[in-house]
N, C-alpha and C positions, 0 to 999 in steps of 0.2 A: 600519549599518541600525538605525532605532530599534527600542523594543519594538514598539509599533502596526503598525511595517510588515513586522515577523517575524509579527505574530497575524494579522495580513492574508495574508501570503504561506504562515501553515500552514494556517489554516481554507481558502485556496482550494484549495490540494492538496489538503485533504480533500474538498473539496464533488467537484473533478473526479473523485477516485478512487470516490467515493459513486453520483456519477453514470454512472460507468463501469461499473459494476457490476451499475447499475437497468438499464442499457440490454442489457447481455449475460443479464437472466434468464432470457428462454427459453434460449439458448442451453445452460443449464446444467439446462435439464428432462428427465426422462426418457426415453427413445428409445422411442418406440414401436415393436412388434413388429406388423408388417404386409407379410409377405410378398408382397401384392400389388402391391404401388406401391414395395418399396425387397430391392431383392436381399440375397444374402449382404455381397457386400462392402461395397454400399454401408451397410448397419446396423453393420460395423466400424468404415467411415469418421464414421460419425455417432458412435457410441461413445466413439472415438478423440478426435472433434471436445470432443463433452462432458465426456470428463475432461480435454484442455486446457484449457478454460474454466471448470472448476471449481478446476484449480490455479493458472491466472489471477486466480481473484476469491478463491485463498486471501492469494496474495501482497498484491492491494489489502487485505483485511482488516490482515492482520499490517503494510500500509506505515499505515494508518488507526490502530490502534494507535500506530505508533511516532508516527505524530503527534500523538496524543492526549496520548502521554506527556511530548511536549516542550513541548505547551500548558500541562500541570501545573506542569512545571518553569518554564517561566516566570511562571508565576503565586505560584511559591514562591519566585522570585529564585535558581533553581540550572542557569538556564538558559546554556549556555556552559560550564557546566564539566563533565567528564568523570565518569560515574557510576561509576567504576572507580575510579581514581585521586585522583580533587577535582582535577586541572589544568586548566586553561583550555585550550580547543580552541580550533585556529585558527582566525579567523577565513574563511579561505577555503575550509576545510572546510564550516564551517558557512554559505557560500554554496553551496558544491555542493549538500551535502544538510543544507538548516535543521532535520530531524528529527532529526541526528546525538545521540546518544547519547555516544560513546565520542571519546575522541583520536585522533589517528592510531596512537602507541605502543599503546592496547589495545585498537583494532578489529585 
């Protein structure tokens, strides 16, 4: 895969994870307390719901990051090699997950 279509294939995972994100905000807003219209349990289950969804759009942050990092890296030509070690990561790792960081040995 060339550079261009590794910088194509990480900004779109970014943009989707970005967009995932915009889209779950309410989701992650705070529960209102209205006794009228939402019983005990149900204000559990919304509770419940919100902090999934908050630890949801923590993991797209931190996977946004890690893409972020790999865009530097290839902008400094250390893209492909393991930030551990300096070994070349495999290639088919680095089709699984193009944001890879590490080798297989130091993930």
């Amino acid at each position: 895969m060339s550079e261009s279509d590794l910088r194509v294939r990480l900004q779109f995972l970014k943009s989707e994870l970005i967009a995932l994100s915009e889209s779950a905000r309410d989701d992650r807003k705070p529960v209102e307390l209205d006794q009228q219209s939402v019983g005990r349990l149900s204000r559990q289950d919304s509770l419940q719901m919100q902090a999934m969804m908050m630890a949801a759009d923590a993991r797209r942050t931190k996977e946004v990051r890690r893409i972020d990092a790999a865009l530097k890296r290839l902008d400094e030509g250390e893209y492909g090699w393991c930030v551990e070690c300096g070994e070349a990561i495999a290639p088919a790792r680095l089709e699984a997950d193009p944001a890879a960081p590490r080798c297989a040995g130091c993930a």
